[in-house]
C-alpha positions as a Markdown table, in Angstrom:
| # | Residue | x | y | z |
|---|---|---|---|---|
| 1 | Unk | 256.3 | 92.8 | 37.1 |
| 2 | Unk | 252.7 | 91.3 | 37.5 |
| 3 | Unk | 251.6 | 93.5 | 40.0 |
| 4 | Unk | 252.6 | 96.5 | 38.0 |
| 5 | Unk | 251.1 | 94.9 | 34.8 |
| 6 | Unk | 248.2 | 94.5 | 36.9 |
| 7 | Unk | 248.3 | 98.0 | 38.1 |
| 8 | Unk | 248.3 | 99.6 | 35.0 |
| 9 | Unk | 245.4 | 97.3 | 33.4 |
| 10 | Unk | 243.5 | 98.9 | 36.0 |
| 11 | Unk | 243.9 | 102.6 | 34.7 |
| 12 | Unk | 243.3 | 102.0 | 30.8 |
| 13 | Unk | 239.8 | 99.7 | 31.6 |
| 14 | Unk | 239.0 | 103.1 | 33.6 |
| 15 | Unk | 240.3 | 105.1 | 30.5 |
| 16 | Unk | 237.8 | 102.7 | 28.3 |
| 17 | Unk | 234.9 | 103.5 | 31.1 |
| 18 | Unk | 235.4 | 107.0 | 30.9 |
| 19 | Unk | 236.9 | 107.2 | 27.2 |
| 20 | Unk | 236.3 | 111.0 | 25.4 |
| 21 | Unk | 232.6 | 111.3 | 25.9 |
| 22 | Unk | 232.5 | 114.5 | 27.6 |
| 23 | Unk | 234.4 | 116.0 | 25.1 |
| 24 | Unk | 231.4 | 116.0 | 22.7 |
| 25 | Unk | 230.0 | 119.3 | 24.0 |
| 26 | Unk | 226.5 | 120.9 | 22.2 |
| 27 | Unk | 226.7 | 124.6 | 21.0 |
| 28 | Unk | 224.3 | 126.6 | 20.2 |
| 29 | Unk | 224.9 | 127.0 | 16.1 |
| 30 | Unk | 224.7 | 124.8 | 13.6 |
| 31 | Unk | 227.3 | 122.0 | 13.3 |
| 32 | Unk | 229.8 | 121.6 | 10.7 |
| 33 | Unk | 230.5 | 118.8 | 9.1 |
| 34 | Unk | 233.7 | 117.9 | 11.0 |
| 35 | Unk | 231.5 | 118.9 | 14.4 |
| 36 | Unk | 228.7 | 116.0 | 13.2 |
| 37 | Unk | 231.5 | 113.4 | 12.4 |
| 38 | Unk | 233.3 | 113.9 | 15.4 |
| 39 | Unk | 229.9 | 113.7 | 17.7 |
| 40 | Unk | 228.9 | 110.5 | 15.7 |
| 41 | Unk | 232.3 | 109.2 | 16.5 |
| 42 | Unk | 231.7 | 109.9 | 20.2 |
| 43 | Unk | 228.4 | 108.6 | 20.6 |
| 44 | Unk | 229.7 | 105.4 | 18.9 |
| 45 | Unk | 232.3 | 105.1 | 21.3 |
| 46 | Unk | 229.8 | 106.1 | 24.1 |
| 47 | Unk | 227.3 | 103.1 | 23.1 |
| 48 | Unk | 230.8 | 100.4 | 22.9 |
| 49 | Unk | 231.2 | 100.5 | 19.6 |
| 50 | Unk | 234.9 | 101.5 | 19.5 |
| 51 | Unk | 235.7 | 100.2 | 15.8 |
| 52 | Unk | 233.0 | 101.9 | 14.5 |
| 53 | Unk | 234.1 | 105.3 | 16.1 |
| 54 | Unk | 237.8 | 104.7 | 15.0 |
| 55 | Unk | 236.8 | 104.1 | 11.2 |
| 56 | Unk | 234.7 | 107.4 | 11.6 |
| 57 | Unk | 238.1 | 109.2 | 13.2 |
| 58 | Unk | 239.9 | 108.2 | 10.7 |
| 59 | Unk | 237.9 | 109.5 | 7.7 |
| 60 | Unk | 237.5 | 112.9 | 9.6 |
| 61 | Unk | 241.5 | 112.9 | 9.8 |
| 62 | Unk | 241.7 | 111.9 | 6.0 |
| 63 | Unk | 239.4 | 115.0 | 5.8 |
| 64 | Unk | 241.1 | 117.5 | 8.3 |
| 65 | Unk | 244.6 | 116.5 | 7.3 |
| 66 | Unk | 245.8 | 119.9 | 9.5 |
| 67 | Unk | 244.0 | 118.8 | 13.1 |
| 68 | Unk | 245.6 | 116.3 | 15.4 |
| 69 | Unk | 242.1 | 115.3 | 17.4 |
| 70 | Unk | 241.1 | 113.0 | 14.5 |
| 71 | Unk | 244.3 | 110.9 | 14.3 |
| 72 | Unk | 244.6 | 111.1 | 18.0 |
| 73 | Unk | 241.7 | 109.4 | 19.1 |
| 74 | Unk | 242.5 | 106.8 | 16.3 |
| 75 | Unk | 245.5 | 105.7 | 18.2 |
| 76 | Unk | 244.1 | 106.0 | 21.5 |
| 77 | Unk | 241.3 | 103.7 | 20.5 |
| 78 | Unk | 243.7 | 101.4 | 19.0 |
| 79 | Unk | 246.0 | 101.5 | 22.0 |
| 80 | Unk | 243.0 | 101.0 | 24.9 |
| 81 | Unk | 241.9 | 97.8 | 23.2 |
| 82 | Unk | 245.3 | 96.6 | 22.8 |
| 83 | Unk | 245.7 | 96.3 | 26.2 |
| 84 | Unk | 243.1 | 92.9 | 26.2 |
| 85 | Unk | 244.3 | 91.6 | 22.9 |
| 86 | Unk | 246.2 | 88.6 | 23.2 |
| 87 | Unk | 246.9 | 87.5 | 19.7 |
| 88 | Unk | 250.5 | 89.0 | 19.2 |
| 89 | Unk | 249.9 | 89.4 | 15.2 |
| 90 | Unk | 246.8 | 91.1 | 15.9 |
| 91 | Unk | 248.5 | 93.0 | 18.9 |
| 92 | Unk | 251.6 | 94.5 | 16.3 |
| 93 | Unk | 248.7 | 95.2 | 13.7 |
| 94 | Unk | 246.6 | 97.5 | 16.5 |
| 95 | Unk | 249.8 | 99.2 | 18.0 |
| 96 | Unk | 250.9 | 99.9 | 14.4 |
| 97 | Unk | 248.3 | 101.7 | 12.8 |
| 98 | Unk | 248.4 | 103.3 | 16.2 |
| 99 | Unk | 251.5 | 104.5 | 15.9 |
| 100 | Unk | 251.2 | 105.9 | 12.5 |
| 101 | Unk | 248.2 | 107.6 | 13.4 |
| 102 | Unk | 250.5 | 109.0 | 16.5 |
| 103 | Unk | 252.9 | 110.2 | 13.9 |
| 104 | Unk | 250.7 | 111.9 | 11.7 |
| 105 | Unk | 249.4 | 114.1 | 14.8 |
| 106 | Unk | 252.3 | 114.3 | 16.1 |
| 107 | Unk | 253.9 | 115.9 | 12.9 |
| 108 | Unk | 250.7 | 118.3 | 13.0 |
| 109 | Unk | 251.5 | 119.6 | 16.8 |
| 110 | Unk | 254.8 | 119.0 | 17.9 |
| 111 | Unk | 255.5 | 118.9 | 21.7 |
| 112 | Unk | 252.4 | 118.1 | 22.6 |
| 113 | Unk | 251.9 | 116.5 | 26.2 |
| 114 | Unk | 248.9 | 114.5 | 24.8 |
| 115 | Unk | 250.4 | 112.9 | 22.2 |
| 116 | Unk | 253.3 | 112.0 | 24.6 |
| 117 | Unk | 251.7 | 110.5 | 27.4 |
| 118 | Unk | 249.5 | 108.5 | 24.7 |
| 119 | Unk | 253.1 | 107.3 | 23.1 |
| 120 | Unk | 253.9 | 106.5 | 26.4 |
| 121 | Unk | 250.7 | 104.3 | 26.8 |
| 122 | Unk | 251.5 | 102.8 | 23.6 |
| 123 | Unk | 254.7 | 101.1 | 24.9 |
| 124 | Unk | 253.1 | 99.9 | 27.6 |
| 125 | Unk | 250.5 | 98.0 | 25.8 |
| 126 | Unk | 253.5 | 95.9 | 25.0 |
| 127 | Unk | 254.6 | 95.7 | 28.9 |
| 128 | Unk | 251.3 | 94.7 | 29.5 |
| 129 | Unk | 251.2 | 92.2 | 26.8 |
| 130 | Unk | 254.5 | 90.6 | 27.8 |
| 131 | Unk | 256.6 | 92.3 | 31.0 |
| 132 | Unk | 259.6 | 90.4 | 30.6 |
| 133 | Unk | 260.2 | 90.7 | 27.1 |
| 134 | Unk | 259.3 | 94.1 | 26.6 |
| 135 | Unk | 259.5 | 95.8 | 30.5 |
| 136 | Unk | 263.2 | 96.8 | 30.0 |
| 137 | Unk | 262.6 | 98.1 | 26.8 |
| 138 | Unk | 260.0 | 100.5 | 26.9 |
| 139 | Unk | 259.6 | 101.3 | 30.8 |
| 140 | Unk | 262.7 | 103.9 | 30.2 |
| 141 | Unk | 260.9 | 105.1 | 27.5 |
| 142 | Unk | 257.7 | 105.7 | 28.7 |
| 143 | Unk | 258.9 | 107.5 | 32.0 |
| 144 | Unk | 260.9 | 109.8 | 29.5 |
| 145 | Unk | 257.9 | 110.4 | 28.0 |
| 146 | Unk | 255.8 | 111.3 | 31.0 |
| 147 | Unk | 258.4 | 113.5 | 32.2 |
| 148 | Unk | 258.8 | 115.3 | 28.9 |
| 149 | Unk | 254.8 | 115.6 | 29.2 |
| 150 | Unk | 255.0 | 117.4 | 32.4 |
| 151 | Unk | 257.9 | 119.4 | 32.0 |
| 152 | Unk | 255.5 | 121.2 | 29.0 |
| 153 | Unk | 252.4 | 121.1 | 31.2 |
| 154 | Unk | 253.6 | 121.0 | 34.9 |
| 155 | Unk | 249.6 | 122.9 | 35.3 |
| 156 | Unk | 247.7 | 120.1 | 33.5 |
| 157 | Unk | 246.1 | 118.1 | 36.0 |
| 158 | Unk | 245.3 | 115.0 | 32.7 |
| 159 | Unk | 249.1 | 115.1 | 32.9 |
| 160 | Unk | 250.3 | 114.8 | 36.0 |
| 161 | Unk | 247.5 | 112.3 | 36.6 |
| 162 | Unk | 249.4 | 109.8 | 34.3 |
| 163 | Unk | 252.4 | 110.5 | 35.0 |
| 164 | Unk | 251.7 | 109.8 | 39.1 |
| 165 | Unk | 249.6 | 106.7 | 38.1 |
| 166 | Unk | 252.5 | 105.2 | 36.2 |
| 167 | Unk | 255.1 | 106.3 | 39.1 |
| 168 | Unk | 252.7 | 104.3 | 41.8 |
| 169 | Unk | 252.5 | 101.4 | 39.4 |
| 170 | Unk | 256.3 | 101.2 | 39.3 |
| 171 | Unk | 256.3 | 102.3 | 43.6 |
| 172 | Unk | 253.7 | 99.4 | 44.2 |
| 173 | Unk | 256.0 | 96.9 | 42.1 |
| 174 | Unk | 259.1 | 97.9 | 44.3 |
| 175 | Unk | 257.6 | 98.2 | 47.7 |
| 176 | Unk | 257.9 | 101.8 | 48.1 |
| 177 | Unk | 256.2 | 104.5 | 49.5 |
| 178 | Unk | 253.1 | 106.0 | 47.3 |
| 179 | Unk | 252.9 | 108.8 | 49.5 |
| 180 | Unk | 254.8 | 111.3 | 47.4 |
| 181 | Unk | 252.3 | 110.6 | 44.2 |
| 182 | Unk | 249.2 | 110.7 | 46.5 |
| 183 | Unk | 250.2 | 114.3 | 46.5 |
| 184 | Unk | 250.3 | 114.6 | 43.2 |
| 185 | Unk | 247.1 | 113.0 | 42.8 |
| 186 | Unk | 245.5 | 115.8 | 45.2 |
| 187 | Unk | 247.1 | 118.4 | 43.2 |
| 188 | Unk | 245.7 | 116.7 | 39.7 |
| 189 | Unk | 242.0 | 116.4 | 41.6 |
| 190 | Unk | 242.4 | 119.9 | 42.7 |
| 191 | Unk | 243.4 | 121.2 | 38.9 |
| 192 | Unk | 240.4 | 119.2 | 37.6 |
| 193 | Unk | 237.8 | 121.2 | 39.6 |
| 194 | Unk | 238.7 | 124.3 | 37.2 |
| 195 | Unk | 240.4 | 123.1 | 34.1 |
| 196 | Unk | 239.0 | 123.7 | 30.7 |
| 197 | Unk | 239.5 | 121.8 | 27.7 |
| 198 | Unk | 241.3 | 124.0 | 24.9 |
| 199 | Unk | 238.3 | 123.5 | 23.1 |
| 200 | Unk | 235.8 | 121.4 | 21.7 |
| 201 | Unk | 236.6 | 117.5 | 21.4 |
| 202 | Unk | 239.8 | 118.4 | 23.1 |
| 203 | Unk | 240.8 | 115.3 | 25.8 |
| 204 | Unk | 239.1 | 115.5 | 29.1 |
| 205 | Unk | 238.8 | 112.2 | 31.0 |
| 206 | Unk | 241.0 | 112.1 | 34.2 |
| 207 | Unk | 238.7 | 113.7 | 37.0 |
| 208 | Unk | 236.9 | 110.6 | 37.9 |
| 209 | Unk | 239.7 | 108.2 | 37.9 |
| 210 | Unk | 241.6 | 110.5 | 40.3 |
| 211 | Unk | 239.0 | 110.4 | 42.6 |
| 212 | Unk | 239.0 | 106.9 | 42.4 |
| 213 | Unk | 243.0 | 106.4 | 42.7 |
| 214 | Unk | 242.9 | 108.6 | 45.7 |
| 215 | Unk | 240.1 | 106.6 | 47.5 |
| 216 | Unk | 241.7 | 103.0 | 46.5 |
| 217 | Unk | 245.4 | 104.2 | 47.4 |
| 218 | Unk | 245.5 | 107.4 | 49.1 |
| 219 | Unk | 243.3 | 106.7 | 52.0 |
C-alpha cells in the first residue's frame, strides 16, 4: 500500500503545482464583482497563498449561493493540502469542511464528473493519511466514483486523466501491466490539445501532468 500511497502523493503535489491558475482568463469588458473575487482568489493561490484564496472562495460562494465553482475550489483546496497534514484532528477538520463545501456544489449541479472525481480525491486523502485503516474503505469508493465520472464524460480528457492515474496507482501496487492506462493517457494528452473549459474559472489543469505521467511511465 506504500507504493500506491506514494504514487498518488505524486499526482495531488502536481495538482498543487499546477492548481486552477489558468483558469483565471482576462476579457475584454469590465469585471464583475464575482469575476474580481474569483481572479484575487487565483492570484492568491498562484503566489502560495492557498488559505487566503479559500477564505476568498468561500465568501464568493456565500455570495453566488447558485454556482458550484466557488464551493468547489473550497474543497479542492482543502483536500490538496490534506494530503501533507499529519495531525489527524486537523486532518478530519480540513476533509470536513471539504466535504460540506462538496455537498453544497454538489446539490447545485448534480452528476457532475468534477465534483466526483474531487469526492473521490477526498477519500483518498484518508488512504494517503493511513492505507491500512482506511484503504479498504474508501478504495471501492473512489474507483466507483471515477467510473461514474467517466461514464458522464467518456470525452473529457481531466477525466479520464484521473481516472487512469488512479488505475496505474493501484496496477503499480499489484505488479501489473500499465500498458492499458498508458493508452488512456495518450488519448487524455490528445483531448487536451483541443479541449475548452465550459467557461471562465471552469477546471483546467491536467495537460501538463499527462505529459509528465506519459514520460515517467509510458516510455
Amino acid at each position: 500500500m506504500q507504493n500506491v500511497v506514494t504514487y498518488l502523493m505524486i499526482f495531488f503535489t502536481a495538482l498543487i503545482m499546477q492548481g486552477q491558475t489558468d483558469s483565471a482568463v482576462n476579457t475584454a469588458a469590465a469585471p464583475s464583482k464575482y469575476q474580481q473575487g474569483m481572479r484575487k482568489a487565483f492570484q492568491l493561490w498562484q503566489e502560495n497563498k492557498s488559505w487566503e484564496a479559500a477564505n476568498v472562495f468561500e465568501r464568493i460562494a456565500a455570495a453566488e449561493p447558485d454556482n458550484w465553482l466557488p464551493p468547489y475550489y473550497v474543497a479542492q483546496i482543502n483536500v490538496i493540502n490534506s494530503f501533507t497534514e499529519k495531525d489527524e484532528a486537523k486532518l478530519k477538520a480540513q476533509l470536513d469542511k471539504a466535504q460540506d463545501f462538496i455537498n453544497d456544489a454538489t446539490a447545485i449541479s448534480k452528476d457532475n464528473p468534477d465534483l466526483l472525481v474531487l469526492q473521490a480525491h477526498l477519500y483518498t486523502a484518508w488512504i494517503v493519511f493511513d492505507g491500512q485503516k482506511y484503504g479498504m474503505t474508501y478504495s471501492p469508493k473512489a474507483s466507483e466514483l471515477y467510473n461514474k465520472a467517466l461514464a458522464l464524460a467518456p470525452d473529457n480528457p481531466r477525466i479520464i486523466l484521473a481516472k487512469a492515474e488512479w488505475d496505474m496507482g493501484g496496477a503499480k501496487y499489484f505488479g501489473q501491466s500499465l500498458e492499458p492506462y498508458c493508452k488512456d493517457i495518450q488519448r487524455a494528452i490528445e483531448l487536451f490539445a483541443t479541449f475548452k473549459p465550459a467557461g471562465e474559472f471552469y477546471p483546467t489543469y491536467g495537460g501538463e501532468r499527462a505529459k509528465q505521467i506519459q514520460a515517467e511511465s509510458c516510455n
